[in-house]
N, C-alpha and C positions, 0 to 999 in steps of 0.2 A: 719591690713592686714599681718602685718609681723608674727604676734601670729598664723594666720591662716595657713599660709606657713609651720610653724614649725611642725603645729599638724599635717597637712599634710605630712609632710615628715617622721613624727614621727612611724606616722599609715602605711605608706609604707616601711620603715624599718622593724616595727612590725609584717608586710606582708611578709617581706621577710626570714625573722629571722625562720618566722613558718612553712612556706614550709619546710626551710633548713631540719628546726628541726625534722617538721611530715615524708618528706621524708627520712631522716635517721633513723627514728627511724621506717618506712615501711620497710626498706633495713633490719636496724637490726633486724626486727622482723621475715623477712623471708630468713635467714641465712645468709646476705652479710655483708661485712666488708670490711671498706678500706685502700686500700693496699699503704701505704705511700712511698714504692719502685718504683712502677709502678704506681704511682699516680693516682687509677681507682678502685672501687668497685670490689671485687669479691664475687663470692657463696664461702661460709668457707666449710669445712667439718669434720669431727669428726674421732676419735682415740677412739677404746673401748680395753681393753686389760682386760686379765684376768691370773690371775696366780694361778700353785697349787705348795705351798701353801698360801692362800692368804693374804690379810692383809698386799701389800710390798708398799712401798712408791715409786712415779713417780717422775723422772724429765725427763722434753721436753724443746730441745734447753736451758737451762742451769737452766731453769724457773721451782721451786718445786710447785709440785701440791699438793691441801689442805687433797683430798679424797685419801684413798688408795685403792688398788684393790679388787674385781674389779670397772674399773671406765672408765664412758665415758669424753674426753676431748673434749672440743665443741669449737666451734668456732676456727678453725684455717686454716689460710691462705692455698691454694694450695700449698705441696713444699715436701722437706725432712728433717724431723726433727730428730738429735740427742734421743734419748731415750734410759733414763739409769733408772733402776730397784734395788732396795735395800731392802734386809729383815736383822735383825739382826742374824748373825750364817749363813746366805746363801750367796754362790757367787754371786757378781754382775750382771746383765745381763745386756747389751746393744747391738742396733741395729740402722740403719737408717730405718724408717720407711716414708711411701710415703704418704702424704693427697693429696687426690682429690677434685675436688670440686664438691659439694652437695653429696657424697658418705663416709662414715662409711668405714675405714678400720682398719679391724680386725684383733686383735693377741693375738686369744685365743690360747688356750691348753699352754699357757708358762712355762714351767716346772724351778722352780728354785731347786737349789743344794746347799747341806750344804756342811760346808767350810769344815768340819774334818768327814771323813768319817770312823768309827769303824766298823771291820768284826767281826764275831762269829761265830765259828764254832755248829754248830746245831746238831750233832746226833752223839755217839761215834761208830756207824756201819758206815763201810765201804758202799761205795754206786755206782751203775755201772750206771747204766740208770733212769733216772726220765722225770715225762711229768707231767704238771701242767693241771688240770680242766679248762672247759674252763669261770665258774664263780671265778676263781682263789683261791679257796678256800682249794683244794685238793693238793698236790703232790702224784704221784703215784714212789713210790722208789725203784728199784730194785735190789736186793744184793745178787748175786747169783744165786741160784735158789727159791729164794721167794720174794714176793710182798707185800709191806705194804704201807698202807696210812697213810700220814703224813696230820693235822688238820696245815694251814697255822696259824692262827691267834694263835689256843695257843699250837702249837708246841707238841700234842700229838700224836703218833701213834697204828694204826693196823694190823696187821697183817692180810693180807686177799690170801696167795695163796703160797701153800709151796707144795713139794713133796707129801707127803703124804695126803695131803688135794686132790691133785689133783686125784693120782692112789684111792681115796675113792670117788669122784666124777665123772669120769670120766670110765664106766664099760665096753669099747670093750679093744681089746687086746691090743691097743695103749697105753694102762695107762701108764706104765711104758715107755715107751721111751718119751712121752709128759712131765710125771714128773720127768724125769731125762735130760730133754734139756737145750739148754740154751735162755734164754730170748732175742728175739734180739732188737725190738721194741715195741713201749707202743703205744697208742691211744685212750685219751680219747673220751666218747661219749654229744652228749651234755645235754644229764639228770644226768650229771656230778658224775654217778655212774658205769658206764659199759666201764669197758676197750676190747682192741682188743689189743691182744699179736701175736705177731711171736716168735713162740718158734721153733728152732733146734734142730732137735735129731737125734742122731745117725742113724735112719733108714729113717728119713723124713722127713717136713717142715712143720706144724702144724699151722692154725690161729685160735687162742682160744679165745672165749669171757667169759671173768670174768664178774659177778657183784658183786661190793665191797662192798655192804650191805649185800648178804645173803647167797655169796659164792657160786651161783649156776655160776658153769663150763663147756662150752659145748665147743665140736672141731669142728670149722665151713668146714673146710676145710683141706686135708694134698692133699702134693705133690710140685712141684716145678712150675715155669713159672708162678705164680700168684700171682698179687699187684695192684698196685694202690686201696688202697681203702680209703674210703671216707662215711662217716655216711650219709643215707640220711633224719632221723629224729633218735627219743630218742631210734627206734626200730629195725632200717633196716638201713642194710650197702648195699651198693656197690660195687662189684671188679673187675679187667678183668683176665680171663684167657686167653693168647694169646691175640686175637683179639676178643672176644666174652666177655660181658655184663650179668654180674650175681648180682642176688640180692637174699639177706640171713637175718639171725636176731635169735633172740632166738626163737621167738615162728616159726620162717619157719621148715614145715617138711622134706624141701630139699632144696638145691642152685635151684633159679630158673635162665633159662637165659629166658634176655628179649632183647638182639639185638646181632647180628654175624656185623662182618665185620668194627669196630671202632678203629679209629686211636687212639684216648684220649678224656677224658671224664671232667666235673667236675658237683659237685654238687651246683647251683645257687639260692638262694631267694627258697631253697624246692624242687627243680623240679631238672631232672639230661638233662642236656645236652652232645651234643658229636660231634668228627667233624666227616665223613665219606667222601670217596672218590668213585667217579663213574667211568664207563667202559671211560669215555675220560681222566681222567686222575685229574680232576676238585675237590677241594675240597670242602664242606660245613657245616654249624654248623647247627646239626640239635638238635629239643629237643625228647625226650625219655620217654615213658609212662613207669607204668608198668604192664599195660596189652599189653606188646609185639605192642606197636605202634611205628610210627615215622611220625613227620613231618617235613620240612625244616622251621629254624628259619630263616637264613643268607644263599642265595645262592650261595653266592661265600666266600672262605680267602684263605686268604696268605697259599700256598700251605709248606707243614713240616711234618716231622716227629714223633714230640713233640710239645702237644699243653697243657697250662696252661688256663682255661677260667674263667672268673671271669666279674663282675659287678663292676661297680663304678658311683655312682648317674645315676641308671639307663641305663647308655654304657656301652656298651659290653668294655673288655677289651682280648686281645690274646698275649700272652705269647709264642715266637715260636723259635723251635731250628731247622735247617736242618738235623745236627745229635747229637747224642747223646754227641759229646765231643765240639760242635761248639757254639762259644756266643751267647746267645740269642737276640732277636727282640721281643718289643712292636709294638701292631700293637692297636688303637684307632678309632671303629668303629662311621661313622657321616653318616645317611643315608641324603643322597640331591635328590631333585627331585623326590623321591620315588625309588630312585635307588642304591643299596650296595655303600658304599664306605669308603676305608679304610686307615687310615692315619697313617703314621709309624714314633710313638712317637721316636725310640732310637733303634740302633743296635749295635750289636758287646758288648754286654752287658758282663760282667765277674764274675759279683757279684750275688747272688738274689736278686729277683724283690719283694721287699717289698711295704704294702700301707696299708691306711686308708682306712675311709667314704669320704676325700679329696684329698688326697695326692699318687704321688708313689717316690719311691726312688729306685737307684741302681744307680749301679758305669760301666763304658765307659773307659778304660784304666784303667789312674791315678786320674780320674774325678770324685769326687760323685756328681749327678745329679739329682734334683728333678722336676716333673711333678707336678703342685698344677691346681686342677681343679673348677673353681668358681664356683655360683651359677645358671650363665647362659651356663655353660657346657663350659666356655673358656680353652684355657688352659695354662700358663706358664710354662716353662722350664727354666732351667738355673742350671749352677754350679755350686754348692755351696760351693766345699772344695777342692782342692789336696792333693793326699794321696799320699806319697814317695812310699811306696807298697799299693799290694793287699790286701784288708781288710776282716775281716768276720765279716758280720753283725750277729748280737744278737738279737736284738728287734726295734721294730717301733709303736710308741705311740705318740697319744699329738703332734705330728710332729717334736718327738724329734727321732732319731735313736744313740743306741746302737750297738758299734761296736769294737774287738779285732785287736788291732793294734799290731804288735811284742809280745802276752802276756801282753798289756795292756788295760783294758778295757775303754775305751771314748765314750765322749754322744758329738753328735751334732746335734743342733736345722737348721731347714730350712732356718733363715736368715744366716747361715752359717758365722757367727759374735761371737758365741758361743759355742767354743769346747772345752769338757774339759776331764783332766783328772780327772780317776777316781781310781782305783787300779789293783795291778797287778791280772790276771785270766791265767798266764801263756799259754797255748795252750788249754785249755778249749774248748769244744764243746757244753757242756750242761750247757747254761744260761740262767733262766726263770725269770721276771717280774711276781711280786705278784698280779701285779693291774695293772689297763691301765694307770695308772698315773706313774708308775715305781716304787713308791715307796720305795720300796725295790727289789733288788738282790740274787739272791739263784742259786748258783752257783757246782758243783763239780770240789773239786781240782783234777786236771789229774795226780798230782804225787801222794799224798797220797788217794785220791778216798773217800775224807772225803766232806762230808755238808756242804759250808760256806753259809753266809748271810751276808750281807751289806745295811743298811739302805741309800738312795740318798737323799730321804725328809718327809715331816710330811703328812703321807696322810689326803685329803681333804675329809672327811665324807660325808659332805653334798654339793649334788650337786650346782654348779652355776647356776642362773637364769639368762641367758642372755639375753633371750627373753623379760622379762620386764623390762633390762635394755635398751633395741633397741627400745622397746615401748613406753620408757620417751621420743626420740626423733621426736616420730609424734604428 
């Protein structure tokens, strides 16, 4: 009887042993884990990072991880975890990062920096103005009164636009005072071969379209009171004269207009939008054909002077100044109920309003401040850095911004954990990014008006696959 009790007990222990077991191993197998703190199961959730360039090794709360980037870390309790980043030759990167539970937080675009940064001077001509293609493959460099393209990768140039090229291409009477102006502005186009020049000259104000492959020259326009433009594909530009809407190109036989009476305009996803104001006073963002239509897009905005219009995953985004010399206002359109309505991200703005496909930045005082926008259109704010002065931003990539501090130039990442220096660019205006990764820097010195360049890291050739790395976790 006693043998029989035992086996009985044995088999109910055996019983009990195996629930524990299968249900832990149910829990682990559909992401929970238990939290010896809080003595209770939770959903884990995962940490995917990714760095350019990559190949850096991770450590989380103190604990080195086997894989390097990029790489997803799995299973990890709700909380905020310590993460610190290391490449050989790169600055450290570290940040507190947040896990949620059951949700993947992300931190891509991580851009790391090499510890010793060497400049080189690039070109022994002097150099006034340049503007980078927008496949970053181009510089267009201006010195003087001629124009040559600069080959980013292997550092060749051409000569595409000099006095005499012009008064030979160019046959009304203008020639000469076009080819003797001075350059003011560049603008690439995005078939990343046709520039739009403002040239100055002595008798008039010239907008000349260059193509850098064949040297054909044309004057789109001369006179004053005429800007803002804006390419509307590889062929047709944009401009306002006054308050009137003209559209031009190489192959147009005249400026044509296609709307009177526009506040600001910008060009969106191809199509040109604009706001206009009615006889009550009322402003609205309407969109713009160009067979001389219009319709209302957004019945109502923030009433202004100066409008920036722009998209960001799909929402409108407004950019709005009262006057010309007063800080600017985001305004963040959320339609509810079927009804306008408009939410005002940040005012009293002092900086420009830079942004991503994610992200916007600018600076509020002493404040850098960034807007990050999810994938269900949320949206965070917060501070990321104080600046003792006013800054001018350089570039915004990767979620990294590029920015001149007193003459020197610093990067800071969105966790705002990560500001560095970089070298001096003294009062520099003209700093372009090779690549979206930043790669490298190409810079004009303001004192001697020479070409520098500064490597920041190893560009990453081949793109990351994040997408099958987010895919190993269903």
């Amino acid at each position: 009887m006693r043998r029989n009790w035992w086996i009985i007990i044995s088999y109910i222990f055996a019983t009990i042993v195996f629930l524990i077991v299968a249900s832990y191993a149910v829990l682990f197998a559909t992401g929970y884990k238990y939290d010896w703190q809080n003595k209770s199961f939770k959903k884990t959730g995962f940490i995917l990072i990714e760095t350019y360039p990559k190949d850096a090794t991770v450590t989380i709360a103190g604990k080195h991880i086997n894989k390097k980037t990029p790489v997803i870390i799995r299973r990890l309790l709700p909380g905020n975890y310590l993460t610190e980043i290391r490449k050989e030759g790169y600055r450290p990167w570290q940040a507190v990062i947040e896990v949620e539970s059951g949700l993947v937080t992300e931190q891509r675009n991580l851009l790391l920096t090499l510890d010793k940064l060497s400049e080189e001077k690039l070109r022994e001509k002097t150099v006034d103005k340049m503007v980078i293609s927008p496949n970053y493959e181009k510089l267009a460099l201006v010195s003087g009164k001629e124009v040559a393209i600069w080959n980013v990768e292997t550092k060749h140039e051409v000569s595409v636009y000099d006095p005499a090229l012009v008064r030979q291409r160019i046959t009304t009477q203008d020639n000469y005072d076009v080819a003797n102006g001075t350059i003011q502005t560049l603008l690439f186009g995005p078939d990343n071969k046709t520039l739009l020049m403002q040239v100055v000259g002595r008798l008039n104000v010239y907008h000349v379209l260059l193509n850098s492959n064949t040297g054909q020259i044309k004057v789109l326009t001369k006179g004053r009171n005429i800007g803002n433009w804006q390419w509307l594909n590889g062929n047709e530009l944009i401009f306002m004269q006054g308050s009137s809407l003209y559209l031009t190109g190489f192959e147009a036989k005249e400026n044509k207009k296609i709307i009177d009476s526009v506040i600001s305009y910008g060009v969106v996803d191809g199509s040109i939008y604009g706001t206009v104001k009615d006889e009550l006073g009322k402003h609205s963002l309407i969109r713009i054909e160009k067979n001389q239509t219009a319709r209302i897009e957004i019945d109502e905005v923030a009433v202004a002077i100066q409008y920036q219009i722009h998209k960001i995953k799909n929402n409108w985004v407004l950019v709005t100044k009262s006057t010309s010399k007063s800080p600017a206002n985001i305004w963040w359109y959320e339609p509810k109920n079927n009804e306008d309505s408009w939410n005002q991200l940040a005012s009293n703005i002092t900086s420009k309003v830079l942004w991503d496909n994610s992200s916007i930045i600018y600076q509020v005082g002493n404040k850098i401040t960034a807007t990050k926008i999810d994938l269900n259109n949320k949206l965070e704010t917060r501070e990321i850095f104080t600046a003792g002065s006013q800054l001018a931003f350089a570039s915004f990539h990767f979620d990294t911004l590029l920015y001149n501090q007193a003459g020197i130039l610093k990067s800071l990442d969105l966790t705002g954990e990560n500001n560095y220096t970089l070298f001096s660019v003294k009062n520099a205006t003209e700093i372009v990014a090779t690549d979206s990764q930043m790669s490298q820097i190409i810079y004009i010195n303001p004192t001697t008006r020479e070409l520098h360049a500064a490597t920041l890291r190893e560009k990453t050739k081949n793109t990351i696959n994040l997408d099958r790395l987010i895919n190993r976790l269903n």
